[in-house]
C-alpha atoms as an extended CHARMM CRD file, in Angstrom:
* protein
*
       173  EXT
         1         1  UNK       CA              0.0000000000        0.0000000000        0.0000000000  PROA      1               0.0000000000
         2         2  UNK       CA              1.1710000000        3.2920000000       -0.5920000000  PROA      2               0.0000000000
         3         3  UNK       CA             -0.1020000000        6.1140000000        1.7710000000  PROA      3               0.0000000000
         4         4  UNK       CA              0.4960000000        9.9510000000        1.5160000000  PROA      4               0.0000000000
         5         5  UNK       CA             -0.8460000000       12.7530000000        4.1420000000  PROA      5               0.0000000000
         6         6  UNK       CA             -1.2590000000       16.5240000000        3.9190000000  PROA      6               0.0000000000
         7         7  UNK       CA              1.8140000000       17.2270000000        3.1700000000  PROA      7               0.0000000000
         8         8  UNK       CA              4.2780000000       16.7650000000        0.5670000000  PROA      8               0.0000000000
         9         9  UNK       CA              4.9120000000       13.4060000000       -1.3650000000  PROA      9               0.0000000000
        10        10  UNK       CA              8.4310000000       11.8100000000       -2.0570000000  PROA      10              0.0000000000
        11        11  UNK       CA              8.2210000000       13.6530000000       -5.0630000000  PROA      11              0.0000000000
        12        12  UNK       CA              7.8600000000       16.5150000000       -3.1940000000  PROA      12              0.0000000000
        13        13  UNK       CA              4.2050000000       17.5130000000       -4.1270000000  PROA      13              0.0000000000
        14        14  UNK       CA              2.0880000000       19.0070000000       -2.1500000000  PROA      14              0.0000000000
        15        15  UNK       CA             -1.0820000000       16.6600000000       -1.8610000000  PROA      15              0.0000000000
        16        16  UNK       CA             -4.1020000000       15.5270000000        0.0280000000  PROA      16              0.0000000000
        17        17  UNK       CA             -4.1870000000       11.8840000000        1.8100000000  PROA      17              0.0000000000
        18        18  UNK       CA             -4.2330000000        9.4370000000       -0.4300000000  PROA      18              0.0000000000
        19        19  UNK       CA             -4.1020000000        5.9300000000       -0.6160000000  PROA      19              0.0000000000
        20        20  UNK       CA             -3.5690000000        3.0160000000       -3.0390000000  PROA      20              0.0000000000
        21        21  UNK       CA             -3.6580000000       -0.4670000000       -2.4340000000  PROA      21              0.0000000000
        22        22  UNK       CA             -5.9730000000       -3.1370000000       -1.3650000000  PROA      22              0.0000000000
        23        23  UNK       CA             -8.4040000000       -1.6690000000        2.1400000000  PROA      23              0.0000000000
        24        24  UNK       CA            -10.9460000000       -3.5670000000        3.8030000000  PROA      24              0.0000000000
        25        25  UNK       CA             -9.8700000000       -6.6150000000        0.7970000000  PROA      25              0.0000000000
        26        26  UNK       CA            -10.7650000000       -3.9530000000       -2.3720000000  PROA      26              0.0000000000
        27        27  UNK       CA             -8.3580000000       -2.6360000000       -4.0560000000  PROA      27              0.0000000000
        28        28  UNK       CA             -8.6070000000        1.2190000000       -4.6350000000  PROA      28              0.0000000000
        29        29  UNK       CA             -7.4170000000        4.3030000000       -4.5940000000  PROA      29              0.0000000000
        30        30  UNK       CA             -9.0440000000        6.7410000000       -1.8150000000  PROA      30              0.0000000000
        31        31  UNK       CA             -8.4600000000       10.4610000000       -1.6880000000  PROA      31              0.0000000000
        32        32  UNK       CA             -9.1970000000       11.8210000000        1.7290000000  PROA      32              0.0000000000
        33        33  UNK       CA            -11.0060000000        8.9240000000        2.4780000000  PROA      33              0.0000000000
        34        34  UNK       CA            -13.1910000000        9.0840000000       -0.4060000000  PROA      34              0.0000000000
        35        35  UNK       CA            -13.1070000000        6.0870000000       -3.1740000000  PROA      35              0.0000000000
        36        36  UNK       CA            -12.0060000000        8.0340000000       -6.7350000000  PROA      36              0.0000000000
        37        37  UNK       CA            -14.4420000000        6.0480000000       -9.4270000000  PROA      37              0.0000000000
        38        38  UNK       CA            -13.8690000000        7.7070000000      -13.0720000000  PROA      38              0.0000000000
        39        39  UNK       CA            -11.4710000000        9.3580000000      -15.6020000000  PROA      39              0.0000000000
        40        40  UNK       CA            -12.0060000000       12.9360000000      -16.5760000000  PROA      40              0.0000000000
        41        41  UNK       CA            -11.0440000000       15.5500000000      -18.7760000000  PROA      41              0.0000000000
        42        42  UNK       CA            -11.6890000000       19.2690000000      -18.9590000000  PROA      42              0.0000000000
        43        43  UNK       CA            -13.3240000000       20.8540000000      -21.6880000000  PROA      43              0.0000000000
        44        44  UNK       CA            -13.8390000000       25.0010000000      -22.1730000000  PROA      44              0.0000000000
        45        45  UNK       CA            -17.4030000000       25.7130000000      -20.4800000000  PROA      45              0.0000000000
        46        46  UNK       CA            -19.7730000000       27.6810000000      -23.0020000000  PROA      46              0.0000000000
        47        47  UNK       CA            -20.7990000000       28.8830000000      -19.4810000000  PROA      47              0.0000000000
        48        48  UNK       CA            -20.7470000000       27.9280000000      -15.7050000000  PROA      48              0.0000000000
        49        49  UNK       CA            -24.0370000000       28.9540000000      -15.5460000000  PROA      49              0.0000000000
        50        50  UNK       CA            -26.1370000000       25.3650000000      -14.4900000000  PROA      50              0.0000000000
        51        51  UNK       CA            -22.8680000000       23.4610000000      -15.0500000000  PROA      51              0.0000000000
        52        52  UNK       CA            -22.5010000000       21.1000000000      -11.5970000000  PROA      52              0.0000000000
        53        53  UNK       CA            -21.0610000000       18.0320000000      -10.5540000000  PROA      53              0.0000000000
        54        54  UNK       CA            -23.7890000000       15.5860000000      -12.5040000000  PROA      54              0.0000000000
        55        55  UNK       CA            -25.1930000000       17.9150000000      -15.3420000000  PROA      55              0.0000000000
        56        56  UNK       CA            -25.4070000000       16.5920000000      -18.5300000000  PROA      56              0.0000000000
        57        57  UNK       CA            -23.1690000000       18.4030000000      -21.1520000000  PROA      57              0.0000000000
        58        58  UNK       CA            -22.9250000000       19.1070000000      -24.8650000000  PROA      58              0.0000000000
        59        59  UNK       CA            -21.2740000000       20.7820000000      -26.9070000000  PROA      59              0.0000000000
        60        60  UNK       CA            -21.2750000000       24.4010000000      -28.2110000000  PROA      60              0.0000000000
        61        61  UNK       CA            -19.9040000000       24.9980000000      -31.8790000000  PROA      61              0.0000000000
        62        62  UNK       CA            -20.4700000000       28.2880000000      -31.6300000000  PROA      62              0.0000000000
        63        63  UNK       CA            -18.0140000000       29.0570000000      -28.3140000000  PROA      63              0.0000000000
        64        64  UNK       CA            -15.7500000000       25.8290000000      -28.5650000000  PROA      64              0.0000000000
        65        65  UNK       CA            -17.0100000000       24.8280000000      -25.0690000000  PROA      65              0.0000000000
        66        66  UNK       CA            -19.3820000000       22.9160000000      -23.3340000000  PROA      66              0.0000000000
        67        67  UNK       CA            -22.9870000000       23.8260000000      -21.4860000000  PROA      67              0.0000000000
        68        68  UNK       CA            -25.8500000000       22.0130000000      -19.9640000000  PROA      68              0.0000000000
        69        69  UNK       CA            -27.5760000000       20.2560000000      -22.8080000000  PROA      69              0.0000000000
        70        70  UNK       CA            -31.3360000000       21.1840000000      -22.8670000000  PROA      70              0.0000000000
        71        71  UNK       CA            -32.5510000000       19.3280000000      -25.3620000000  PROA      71              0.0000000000
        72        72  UNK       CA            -33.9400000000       15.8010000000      -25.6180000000  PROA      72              0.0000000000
        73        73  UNK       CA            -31.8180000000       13.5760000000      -27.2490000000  PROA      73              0.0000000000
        74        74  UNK       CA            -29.3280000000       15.7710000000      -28.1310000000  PROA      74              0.0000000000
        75        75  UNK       CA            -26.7250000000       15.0190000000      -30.3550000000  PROA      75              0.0000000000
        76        76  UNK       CA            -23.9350000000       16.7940000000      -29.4500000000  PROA      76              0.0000000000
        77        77  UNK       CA            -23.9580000000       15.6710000000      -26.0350000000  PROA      77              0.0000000000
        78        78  UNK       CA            -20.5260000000       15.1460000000      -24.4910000000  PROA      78              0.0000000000
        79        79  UNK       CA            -20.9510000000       13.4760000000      -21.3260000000  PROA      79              0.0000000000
        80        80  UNK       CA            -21.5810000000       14.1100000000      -17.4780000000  PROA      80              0.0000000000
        81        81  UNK       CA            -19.3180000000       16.6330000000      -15.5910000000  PROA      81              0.0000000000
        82        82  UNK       CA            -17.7290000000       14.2480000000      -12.8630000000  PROA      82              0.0000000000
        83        83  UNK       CA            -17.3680000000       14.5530000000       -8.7960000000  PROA      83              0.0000000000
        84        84  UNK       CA            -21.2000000000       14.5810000000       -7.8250000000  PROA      84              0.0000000000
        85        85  UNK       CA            -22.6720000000       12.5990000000       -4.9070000000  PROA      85              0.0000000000
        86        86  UNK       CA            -19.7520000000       10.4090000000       -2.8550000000  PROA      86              0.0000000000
        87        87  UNK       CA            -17.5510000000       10.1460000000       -6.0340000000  PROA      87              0.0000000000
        88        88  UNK       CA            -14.2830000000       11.7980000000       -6.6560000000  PROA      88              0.0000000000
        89        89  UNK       CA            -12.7930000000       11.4950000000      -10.4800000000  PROA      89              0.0000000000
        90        90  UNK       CA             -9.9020000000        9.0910000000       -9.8980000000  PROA      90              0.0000000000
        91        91  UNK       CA             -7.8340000000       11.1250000000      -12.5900000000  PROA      91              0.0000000000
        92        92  UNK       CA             -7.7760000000       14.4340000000      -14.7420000000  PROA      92              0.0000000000
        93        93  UNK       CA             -6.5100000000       14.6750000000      -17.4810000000  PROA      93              0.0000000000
        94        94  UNK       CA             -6.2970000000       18.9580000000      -19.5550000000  PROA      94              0.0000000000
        95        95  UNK       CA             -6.5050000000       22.3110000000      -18.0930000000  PROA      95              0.0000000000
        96        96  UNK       CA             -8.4790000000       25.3740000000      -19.8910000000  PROA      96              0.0000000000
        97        97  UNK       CA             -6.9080000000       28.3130000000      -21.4050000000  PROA      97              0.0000000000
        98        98  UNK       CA             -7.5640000000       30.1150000000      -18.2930000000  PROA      98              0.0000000000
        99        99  UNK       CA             -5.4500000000       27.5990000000      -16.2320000000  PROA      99              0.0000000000
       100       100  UNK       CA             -8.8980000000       26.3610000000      -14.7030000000  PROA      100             0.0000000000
       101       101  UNK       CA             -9.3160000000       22.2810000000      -13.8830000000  PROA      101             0.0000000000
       102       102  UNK       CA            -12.7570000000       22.1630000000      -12.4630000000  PROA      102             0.0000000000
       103       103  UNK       CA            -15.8060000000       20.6250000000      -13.8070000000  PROA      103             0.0000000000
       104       104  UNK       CA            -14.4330000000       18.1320000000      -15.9840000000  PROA      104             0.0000000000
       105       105  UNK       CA            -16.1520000000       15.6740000000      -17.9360000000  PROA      105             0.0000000000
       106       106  UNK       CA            -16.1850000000       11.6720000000      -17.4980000000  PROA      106             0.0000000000
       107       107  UNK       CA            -14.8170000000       10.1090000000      -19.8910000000  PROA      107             0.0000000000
       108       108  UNK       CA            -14.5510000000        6.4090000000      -18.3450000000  PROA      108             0.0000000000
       109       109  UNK       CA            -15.8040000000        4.7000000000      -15.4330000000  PROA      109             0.0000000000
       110       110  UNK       CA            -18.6450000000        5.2230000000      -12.7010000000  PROA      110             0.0000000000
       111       111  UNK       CA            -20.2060000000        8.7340000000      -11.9650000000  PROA      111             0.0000000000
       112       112  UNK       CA            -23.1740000000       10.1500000000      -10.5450000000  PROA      112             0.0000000000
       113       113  UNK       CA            -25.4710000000       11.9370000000      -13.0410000000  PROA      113             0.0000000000
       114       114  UNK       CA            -28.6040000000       14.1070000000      -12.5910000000  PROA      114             0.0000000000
       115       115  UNK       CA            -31.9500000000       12.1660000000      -14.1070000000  PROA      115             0.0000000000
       116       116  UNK       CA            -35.8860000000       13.1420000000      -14.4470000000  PROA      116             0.0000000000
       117       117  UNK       CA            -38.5470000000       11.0360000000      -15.1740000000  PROA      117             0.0000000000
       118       118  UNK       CA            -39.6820000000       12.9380000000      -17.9440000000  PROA      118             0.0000000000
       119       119  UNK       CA            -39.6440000000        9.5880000000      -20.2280000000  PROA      119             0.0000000000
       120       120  UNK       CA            -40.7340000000        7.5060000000      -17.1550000000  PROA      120             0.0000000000
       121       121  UNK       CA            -38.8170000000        6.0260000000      -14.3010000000  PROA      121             0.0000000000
       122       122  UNK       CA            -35.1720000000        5.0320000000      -14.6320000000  PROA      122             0.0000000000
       123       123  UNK       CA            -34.3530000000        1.3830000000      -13.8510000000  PROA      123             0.0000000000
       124       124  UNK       CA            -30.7890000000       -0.1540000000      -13.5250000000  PROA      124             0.0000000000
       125       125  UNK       CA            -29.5700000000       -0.4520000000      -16.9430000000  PROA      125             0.0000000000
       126       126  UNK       CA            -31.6940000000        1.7160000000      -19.4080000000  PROA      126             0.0000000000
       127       127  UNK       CA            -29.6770000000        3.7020000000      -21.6460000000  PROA      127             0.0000000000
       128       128  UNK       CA            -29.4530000000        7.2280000000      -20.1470000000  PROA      128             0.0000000000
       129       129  UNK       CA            -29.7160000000       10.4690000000      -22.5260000000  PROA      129             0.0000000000
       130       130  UNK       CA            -30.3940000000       14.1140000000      -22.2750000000  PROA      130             0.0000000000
       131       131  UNK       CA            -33.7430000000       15.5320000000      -21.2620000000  PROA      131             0.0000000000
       132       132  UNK       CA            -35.4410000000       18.6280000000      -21.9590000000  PROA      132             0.0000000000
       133       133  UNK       CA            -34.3530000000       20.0390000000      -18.6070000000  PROA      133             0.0000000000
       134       134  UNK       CA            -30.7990000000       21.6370000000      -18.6240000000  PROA      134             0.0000000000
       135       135  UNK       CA            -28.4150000000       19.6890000000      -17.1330000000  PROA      135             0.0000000000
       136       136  UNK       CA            -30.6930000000       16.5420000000      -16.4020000000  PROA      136             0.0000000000
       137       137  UNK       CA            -31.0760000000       13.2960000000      -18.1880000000  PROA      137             0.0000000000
       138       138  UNK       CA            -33.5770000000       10.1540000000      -18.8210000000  PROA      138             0.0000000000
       139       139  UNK       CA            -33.9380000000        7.1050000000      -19.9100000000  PROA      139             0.0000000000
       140       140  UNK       CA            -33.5690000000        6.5670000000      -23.8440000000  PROA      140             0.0000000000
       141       141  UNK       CA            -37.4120000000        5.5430000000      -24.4460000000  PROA      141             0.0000000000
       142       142  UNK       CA            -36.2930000000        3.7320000000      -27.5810000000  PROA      142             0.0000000000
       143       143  UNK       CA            -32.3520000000        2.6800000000      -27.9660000000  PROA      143             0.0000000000
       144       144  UNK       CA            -32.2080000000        2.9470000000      -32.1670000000  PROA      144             0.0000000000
       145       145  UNK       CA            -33.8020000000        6.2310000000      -31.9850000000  PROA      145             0.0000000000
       146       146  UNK       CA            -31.3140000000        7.4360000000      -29.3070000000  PROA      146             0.0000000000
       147       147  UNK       CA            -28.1100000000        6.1710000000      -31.9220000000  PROA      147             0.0000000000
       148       148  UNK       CA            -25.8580000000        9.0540000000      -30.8580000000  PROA      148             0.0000000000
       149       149  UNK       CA            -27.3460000000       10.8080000000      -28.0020000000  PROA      149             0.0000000000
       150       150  UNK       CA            -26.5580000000        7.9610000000      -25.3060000000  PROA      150             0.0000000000
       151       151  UNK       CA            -24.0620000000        9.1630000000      -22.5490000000  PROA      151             0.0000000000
       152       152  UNK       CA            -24.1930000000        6.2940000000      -20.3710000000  PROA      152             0.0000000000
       153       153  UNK       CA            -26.8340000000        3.3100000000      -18.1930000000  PROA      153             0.0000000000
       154       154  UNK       CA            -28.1380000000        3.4990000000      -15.1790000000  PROA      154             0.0000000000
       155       155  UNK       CA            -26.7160000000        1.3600000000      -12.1780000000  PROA      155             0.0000000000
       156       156  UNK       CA            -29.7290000000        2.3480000000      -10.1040000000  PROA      156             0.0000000000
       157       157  UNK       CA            -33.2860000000        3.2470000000      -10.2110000000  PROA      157             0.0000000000
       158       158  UNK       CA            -35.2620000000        6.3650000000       -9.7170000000  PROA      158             0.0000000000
       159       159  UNK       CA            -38.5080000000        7.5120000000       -9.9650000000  PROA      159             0.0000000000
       160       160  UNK       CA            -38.9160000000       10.2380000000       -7.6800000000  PROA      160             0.0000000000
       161       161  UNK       CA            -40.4590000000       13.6720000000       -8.6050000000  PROA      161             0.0000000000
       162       162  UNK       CA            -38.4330000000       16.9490000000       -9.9340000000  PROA      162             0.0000000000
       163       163  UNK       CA            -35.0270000000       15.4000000000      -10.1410000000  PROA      163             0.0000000000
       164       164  UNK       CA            -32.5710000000       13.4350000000       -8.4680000000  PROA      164             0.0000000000
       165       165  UNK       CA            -28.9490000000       11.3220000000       -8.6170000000  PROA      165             0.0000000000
       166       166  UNK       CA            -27.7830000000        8.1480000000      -10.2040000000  PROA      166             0.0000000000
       167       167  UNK       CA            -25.1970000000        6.2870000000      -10.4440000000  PROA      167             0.0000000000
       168       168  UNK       CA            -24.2460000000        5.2500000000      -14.0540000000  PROA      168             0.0000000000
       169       169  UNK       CA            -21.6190000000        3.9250000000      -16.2280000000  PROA      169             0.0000000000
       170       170  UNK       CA            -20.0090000000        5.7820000000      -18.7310000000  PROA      170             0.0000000000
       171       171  UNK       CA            -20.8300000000        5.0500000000      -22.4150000000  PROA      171             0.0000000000
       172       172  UNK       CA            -21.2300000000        6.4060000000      -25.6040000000  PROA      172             0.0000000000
       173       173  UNK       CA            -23.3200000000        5.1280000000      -28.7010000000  PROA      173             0.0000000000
């Protein structure tokens, strides 16, 4: 196992506590105590307006960037912005012109991602794609239809009102 704490690394680094080996018989990596799930990358924001750990992203020809995707089924839609609920990205990969890391997008792995039930209830593994609502998904109603506009599946149901979390896997198709 290797273990760092506030502090510097051997490296010299400055860094949080973080450790990497096998705890409680799993092997992970933990930051702070916290179990890092995905690979990220950062992408120029079209605008921070709406843009949280979870929303659903697309892209924006016109500023080179990214913003909450409000349309269903949207075909330029890029992914889920990573770090919502319990999970930390496990790595992160590009930095914006401005020098700025934060909010970047899951590329691979496990994230949490905002969901409505706008196209019903969302059941552990329906195709997940963007909603009407900026920043939220649903399920893909019909999976040939949705060709292109699939971001990832649901690990876990939901079916409340307004909105809410799940955890998904990253995809694209």
């Amino acid at each position: 196992m290797i273990f760092y704490e506030n502090g510097r690394n051997d490296e010299g680094n400055l860094c949080r506590a973080v450790s990497i080996g096998a705890i409680d018989g799993e092997g992970s990596i933990r930051v702070d105590g916290r179990k890092v799930h995905d690979y990220a990358e950062v992408f120029e924001l079209a605008t921070r307006d709406g843009v949280s750990p979870g929303s659903v992203v697309a892209w924006d020809p016109a500023s080179g960037g990214v913003l909450p995707a409000s349309t269903s089924n949207a075909r330029l839609v890029v992914g889920v912005i990573s770090g919502a609920g319990a999970f930390r990205p496990g790595m992160v990969i590009g930095s914006r012109a401005d020098g700025t890391g934060d909010l970047p997008v899951s590329m691979s792995g496990m994230v949490y991602a905002r969901v409505s039930g706008e196209s019903g209830p969302v059941g552990p593994g329906d195709l997940l794609v963007p909603s009407s609502v900026a920043g939220v998904g649903m399920r893909a109603v019909d999976s040939e239809a949705a060709a292109g506009t699939i971001y990832g599946k649901a690990l876990d149901p939901w079916s409340g009102p307004g909105e809410g979390l799940v955890r998904m896997l990253v995809m694209s198709r």
